[in-house]
N, C-alpha and C positions, 0 to 999 in steps of 0.2 A: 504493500500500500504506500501511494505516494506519501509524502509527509504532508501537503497542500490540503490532499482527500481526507486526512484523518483528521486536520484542524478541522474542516467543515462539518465534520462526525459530531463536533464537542458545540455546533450552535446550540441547539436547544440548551443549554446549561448558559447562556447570558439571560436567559428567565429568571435565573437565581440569582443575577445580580444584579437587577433590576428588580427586584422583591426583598433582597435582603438589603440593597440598600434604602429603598422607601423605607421597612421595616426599623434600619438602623436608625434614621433621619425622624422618625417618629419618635423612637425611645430617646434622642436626643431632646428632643420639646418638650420633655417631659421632668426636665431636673428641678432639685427640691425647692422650693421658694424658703428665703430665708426665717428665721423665727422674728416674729415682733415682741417688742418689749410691753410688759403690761403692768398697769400700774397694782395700786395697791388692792383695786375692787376686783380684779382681773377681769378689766377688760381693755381691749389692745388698744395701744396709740400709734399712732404714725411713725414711732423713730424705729427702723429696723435694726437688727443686731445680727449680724451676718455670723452664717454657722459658721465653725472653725474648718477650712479645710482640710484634708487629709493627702491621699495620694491622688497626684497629678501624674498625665502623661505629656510626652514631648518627643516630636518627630519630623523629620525630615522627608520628602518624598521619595530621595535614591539613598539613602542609609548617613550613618552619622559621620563625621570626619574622624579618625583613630583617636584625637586627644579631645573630645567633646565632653565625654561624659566625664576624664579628670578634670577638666577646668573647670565644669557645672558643681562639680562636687565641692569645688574650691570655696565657692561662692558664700560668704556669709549668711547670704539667705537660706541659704537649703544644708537642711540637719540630713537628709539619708537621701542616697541616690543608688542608682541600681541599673548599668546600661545591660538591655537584651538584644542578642544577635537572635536571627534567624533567617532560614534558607529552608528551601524544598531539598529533600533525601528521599532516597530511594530504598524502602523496604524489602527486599527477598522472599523475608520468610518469617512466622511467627509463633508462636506456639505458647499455648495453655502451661499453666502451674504446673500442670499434672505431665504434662509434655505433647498434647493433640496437638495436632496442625492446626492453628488456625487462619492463617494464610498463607500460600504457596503460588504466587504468579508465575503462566512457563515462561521460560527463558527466553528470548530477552527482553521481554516484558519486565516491570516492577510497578510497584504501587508507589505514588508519587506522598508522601508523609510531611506536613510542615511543621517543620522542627526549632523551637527557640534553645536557647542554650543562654547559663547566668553563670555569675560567682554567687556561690550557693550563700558565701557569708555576706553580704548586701545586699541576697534577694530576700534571705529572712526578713530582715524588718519589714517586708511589704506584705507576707504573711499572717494571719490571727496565730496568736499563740498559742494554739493548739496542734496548730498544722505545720509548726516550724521545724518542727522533726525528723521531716522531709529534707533537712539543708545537709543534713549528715549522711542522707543515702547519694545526694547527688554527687559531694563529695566523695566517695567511695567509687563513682562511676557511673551508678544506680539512673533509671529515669522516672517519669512520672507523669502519668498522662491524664491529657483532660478526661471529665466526666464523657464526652459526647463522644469521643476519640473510642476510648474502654468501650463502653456499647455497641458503638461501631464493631469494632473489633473482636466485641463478646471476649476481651481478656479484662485481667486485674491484675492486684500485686502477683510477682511469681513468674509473671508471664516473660518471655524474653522475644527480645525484636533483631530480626537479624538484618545489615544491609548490606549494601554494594562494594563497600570498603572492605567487609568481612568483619566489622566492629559487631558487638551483641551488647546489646543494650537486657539487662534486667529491669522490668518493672519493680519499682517496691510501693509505689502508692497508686493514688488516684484522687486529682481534686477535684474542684467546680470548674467549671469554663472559666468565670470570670478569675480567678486567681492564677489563671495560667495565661491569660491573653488570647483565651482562646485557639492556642495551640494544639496541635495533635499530641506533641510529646515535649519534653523542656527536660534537660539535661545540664551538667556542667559546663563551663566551658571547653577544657580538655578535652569530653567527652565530644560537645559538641564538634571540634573539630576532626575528629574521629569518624563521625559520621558526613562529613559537611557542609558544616555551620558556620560562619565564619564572621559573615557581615552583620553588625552593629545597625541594630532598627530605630531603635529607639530607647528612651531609657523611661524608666519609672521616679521618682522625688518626693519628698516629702520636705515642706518650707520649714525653716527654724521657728522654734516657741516663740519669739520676740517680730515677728512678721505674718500678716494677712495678706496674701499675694488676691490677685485676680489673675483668669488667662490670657488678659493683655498685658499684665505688668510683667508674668513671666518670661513671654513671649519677646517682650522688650529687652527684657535683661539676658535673655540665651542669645539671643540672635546675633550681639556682639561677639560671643563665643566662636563662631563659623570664620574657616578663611577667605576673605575678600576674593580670592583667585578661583572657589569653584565657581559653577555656574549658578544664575541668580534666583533659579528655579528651585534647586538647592538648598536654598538661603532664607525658605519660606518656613521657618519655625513654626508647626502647629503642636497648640498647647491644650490640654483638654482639663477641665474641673473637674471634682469627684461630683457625680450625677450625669456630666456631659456626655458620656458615652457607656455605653455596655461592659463593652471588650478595650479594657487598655492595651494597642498596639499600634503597631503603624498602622494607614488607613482606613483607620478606624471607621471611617462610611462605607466599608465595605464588607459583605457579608464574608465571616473568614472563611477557608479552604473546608474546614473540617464540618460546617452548616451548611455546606453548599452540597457535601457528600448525602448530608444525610436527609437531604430532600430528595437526591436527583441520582441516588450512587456511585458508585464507586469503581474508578476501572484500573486496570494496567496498563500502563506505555513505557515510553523508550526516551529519549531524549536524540534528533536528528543530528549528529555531531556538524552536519555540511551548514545545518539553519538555524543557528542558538537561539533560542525561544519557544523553538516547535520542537511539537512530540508527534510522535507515531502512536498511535493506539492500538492497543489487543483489537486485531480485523474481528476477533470472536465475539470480543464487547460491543463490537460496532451491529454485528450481525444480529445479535439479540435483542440490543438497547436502540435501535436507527431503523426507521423507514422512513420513505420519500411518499407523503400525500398528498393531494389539491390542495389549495388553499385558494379560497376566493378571493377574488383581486390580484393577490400575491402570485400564486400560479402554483407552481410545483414546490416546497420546501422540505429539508429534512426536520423529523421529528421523533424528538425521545419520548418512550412510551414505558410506562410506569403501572404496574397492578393493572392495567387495561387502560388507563386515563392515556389521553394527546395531552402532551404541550408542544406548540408550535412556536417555531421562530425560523428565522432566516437561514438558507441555506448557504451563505456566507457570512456565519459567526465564526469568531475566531477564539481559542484558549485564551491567548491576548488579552479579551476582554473580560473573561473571568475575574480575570489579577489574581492567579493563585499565588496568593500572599504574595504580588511580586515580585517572586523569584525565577520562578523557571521562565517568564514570559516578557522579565524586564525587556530585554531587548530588544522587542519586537517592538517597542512603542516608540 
């Protein structure tokens, strides 16, 4: 299969991103309205009293510059910072506690997996302290996958993920979406780079007890951080409040990789070494999951077909516009 043929295989899955981000864009309109102060009768007056922030995100739209997140750190304003790499990897193979298969794509196929990776000790404080326990398995090598990822996968702790490098990844947890950035998997960084994680997305912050920041004042205050010499697109510091968005990651208006699976499934491909950006898909995935029906007005499109349901779209959508997390399709843009 050409690599041209197989990106048009993956239109119907720009429904998912154009649903998940209305979706996101919603749960964005939705953040907490601050508390009002009340007098002694309690009943409220006009002066508001602004919650106390918590964790902020902060991102870049092609990844961070290598000394971004020391120099953020530096910053008298900001008590804990936390910068997260992440990249698309390539699974093999996976298997139950117990040792069953639970996924096996044939060769040269793989499952495309997006993977964050931390220093386990500055991603703790961004943790509830109960879940911090976690920072010493990742330490050790260990990973940890989101809620939605686990189900997906129908693994849990115990479980071990093997990829392309020949790295094995052991499970030892499982958290919420929202404490993972909605990643499929989050690891060390070591580890990370073991698997192929490399690039710097974005970082996590928490402002000093002596500071009320807003998302413009932080915004203000990173954006000197960045080198004058990248490009200005670059240079576009987006900063997000706690309430602002869902999933703390890079962009964040986009419905991540791993909600996109679990509307619309899950396939195996390849990566085109001649076209960086484009994959090749499992022709078997295609065969099962792709026909080509009428469409009024439009004419002939392909569509992915789910428990018996159409969704239609264009018979020239591209992976491209998925944005899986970014990585595998940056260059195509």
């Amino acid at each position: 299969m050409r690599a041209s043929s197989s990106l048009r295989a993956t239109g119907a899955l720009v429904v998912g991103l154009v649903a998940g981000a209305a979706i996101t864009i919603a749960v964005q309109g939705g953040a907490v309205e601050p508390n009002r102060a009340k007098t002694g009768d309690g009943s409220a007056t006009e002066r508001i009293v602004p919650e106390r922030p918590d964790t902020f995100l902060a991102w870049t739209p092609n990844g961070l510059p290598a000394d971004f997140g020391e120099r953020a750190a530096a910053l008298p304003e900001i008590a804990n910072l936390t910068v997260v790499a992440e990249d698309n990897t390539w699974l093999v193979r996976s298997t139950t506690a117990s040792g069953e298969v639970a996924d096996r794509p044939t060769a040269p196929f793989m499952i495309p997996i997006d993977a964050a990776a931390v220093d386990p000790q500055t991603f703790g404080a961004f943790l509830p302290p109960a879940d911090r326990d976690v920072t010493a398995a990742l330490a050790r090598g260990e990973g940890v996958l989101g809620s939605t990822s686990a189900e997906l996968r129908g693994l849990g702790p115990g479980a071990t993920l093997t990829f392309d490098t020949g790295t094995k990844i052991r499970v030892a947890a499982v958290l919420p979406d929202e404490l993972v950035g909605a990643a499929e998997l989050i690891v060390s960084r070591q580890a990370g780079l073991a698997i192929g994680v490399d690039t710097d997305r974005y970082v996590l912050l928490r402002p000093s007890a002596t500071h009320l920041p807003t998302s413009a004042k932080l915004m203000h205050l990173l954006r000197p951080l960045l080198p004058a010499s990248i490009d200005p697109v670059d240079r576009k510091v987006q900063v997000r409040a706690p309430g602002e968005t869902p999933y703390m990651r890079q962009g964040d208006a986009v419905l991540p990789p791993v909600l996109l699976k679990s509307l619309f499934g899950e396939f195996a491909a390849r990566p085109v070494p001649a076209s960086p950006g484009f994959l090749q898909i499992d022709p078997r995935w295609v065969q099962a999951n792709i026909v080509t029906v009428p469409v009024p007005v439009l004419g002939r499109r392909r569509t992915r077909t789910r428990n018996g349901a159409t969704d239609r779209s264009d018979d020239h959508g591209a992976y491209g516009a998925i944005n899986m997390a970014h990585r595998v399709t940056r260059t195509t843009s």
